[in-house]
C-alpha positions as CSV (number, residue, x, y, z in Angstrom):
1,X,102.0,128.6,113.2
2,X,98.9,127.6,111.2
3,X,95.2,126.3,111.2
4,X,95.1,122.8,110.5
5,X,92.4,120.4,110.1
6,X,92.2,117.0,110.0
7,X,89.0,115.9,108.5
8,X,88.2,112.1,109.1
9,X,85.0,110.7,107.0
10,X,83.4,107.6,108.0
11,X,84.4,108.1,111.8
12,X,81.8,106.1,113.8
13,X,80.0,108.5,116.8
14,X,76.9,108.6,118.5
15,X,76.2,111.2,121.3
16,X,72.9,112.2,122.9
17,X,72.7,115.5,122.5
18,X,75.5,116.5,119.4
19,X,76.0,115.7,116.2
20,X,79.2,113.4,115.4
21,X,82.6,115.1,114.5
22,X,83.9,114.7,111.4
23,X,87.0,116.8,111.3
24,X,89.9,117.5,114.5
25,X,92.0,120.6,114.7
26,X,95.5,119.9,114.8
27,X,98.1,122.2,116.3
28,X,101.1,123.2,115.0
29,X,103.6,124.9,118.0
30,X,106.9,126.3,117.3
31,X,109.5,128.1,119.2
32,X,109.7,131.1,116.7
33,X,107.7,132.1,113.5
34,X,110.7,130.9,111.2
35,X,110.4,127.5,110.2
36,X,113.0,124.8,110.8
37,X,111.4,123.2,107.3
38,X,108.5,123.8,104.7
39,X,108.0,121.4,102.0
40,X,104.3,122.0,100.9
41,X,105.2,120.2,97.8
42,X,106.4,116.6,99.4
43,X,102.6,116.5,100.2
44,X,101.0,117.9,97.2
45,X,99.2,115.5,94.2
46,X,100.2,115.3,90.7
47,X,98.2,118.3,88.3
48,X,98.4,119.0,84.9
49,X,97.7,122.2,86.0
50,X,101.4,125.2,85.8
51,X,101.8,127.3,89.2
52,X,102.6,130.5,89.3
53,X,106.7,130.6,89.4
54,X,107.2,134.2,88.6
55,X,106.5,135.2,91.8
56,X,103.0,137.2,90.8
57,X,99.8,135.8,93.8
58,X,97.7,133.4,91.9
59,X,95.8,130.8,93.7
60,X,96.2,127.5,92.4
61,X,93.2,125.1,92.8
62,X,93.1,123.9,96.4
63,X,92.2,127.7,96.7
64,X,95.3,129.0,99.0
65,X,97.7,131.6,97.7
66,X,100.8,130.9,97.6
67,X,102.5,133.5,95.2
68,X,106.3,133.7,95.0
69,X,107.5,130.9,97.0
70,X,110.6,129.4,95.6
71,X,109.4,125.8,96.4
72,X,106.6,125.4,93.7
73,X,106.8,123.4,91.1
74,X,104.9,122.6,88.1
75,X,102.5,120.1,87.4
76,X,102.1,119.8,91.7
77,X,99.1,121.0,93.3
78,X,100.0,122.4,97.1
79,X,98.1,120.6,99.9
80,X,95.7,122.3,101.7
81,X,95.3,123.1,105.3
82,X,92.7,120.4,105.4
83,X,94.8,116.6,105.7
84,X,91.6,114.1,104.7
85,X,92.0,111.0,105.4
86,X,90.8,107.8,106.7
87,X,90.8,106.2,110.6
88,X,91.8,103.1,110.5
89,X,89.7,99.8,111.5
90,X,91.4,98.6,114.4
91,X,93.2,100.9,117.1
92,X,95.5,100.3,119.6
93,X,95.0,103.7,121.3
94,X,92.2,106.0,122.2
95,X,93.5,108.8,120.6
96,X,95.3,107.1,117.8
97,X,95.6,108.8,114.4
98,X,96.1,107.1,111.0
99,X,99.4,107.0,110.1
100,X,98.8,109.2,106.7
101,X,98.3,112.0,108.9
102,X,101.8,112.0,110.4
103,X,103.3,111.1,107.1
104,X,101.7,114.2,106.1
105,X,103.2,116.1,109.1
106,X,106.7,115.1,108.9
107,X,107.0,115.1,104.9
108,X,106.2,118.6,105.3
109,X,107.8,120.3,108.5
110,X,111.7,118.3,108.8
111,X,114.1,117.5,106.0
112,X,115.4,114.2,105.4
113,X,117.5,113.1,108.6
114,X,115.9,115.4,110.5
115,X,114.8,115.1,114.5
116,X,110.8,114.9,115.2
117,X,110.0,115.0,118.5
118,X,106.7,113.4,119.9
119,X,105.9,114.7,123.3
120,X,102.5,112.7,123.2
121,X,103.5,109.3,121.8
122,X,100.9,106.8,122.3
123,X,101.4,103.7,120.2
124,X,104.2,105.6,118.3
125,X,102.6,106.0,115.0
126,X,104.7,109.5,114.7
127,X,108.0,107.4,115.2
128,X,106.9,104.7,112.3
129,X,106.2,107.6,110.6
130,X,110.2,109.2,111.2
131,X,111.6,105.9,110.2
132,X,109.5,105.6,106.9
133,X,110.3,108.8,105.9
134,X,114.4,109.2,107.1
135,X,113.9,111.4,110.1
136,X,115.1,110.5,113.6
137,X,112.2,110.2,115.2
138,X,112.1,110.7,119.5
139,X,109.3,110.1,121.6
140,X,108.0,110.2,125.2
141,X,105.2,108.1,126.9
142,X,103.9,108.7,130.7
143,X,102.3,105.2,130.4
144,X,103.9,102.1,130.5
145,X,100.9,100.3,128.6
146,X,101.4,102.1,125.7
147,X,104.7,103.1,126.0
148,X,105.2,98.9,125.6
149,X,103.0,98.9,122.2
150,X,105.3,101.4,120.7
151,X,108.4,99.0,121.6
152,X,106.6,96.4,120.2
153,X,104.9,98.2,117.1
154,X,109.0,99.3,116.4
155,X,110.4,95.9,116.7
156,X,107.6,94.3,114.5
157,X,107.8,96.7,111.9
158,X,111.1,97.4,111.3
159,X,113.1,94.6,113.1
160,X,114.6,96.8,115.6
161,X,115.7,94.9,119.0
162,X,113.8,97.3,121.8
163,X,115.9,97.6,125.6
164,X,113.3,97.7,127.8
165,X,114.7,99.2,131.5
């Protein structure tokens, strides 16, 4: 559906023959080119800036186009396709991701009381994510390790009572 970075600053790295990575493309699959939900502006930051409501192209500052869309709204500058922001400290995961970054995610792609599904789910920052921001969140884990710190991570944030089969 779109090109998405995630750029990452201060990421620790060393490698022998590379420079670090500061950024990770993200992926955003659908089933068809219609989206379920788009709400650029539940991401966007305060400007003092007017966008464009008359329907006429104009780029705003972040530099994308986004002429004529009917969910624009003044004094709100649109997010970009590049999410920065920082990795946290301590991880539970290898792969884990800050939990800004699926904020940002599901702010923008579901509607309140919506169903996001993580096929991927880790230490289940995706589902913390669903249950701060009113979605339904659903996840799958292949291991049990992690599968366990998502339990866990949901009954100490939230006070939820896990059943564990």
């Amino acid at each position: 559906m779109d090109d998405l970075v995630w750029r990452r600053p201060g990421y620790p790295g060393s490698w022998p023959n590379r420079l670090k990575n500061d950024w990770e493309g993200v992926y955003h699959f659908a089933k068809t080119s219609k989206l379920a939900a788009f709400n650029p502006t539940s991401a966007g930051r305060p400007s003092d800036r007017c966008i464009n409501k008359t329907g006429a192209k104009r780029s705003n500052h972040t530099g994308n186009n986004f002429g004529g869309h009917d969910e624009r709204k003044q004094g709100v500058a649109l997010p970009s396709n590049v999410i920065v922001t920082q990795v946290s400290g301590e991880s539970i995961h290898e792969a884990a991701f800050p939990k800004d970054l699926a904020d940002f995610f599901v702010k923008v792609y579901s509607n309140d009381g919506d169903a996001v599904f993580d096929p991927f789910c880790g230490s289940g920052t995706t589902l913390v994510s669903c249950q701060d921001n009113g979605r339904l969140g659903y996840g799958v884990e292949i291991s049990p390790k992690y599968a366990d710190v998502t339990l866990s991570r949901l009954e100490e944030c939230f006070g939820l009572q896990a059943e564990r089969l």
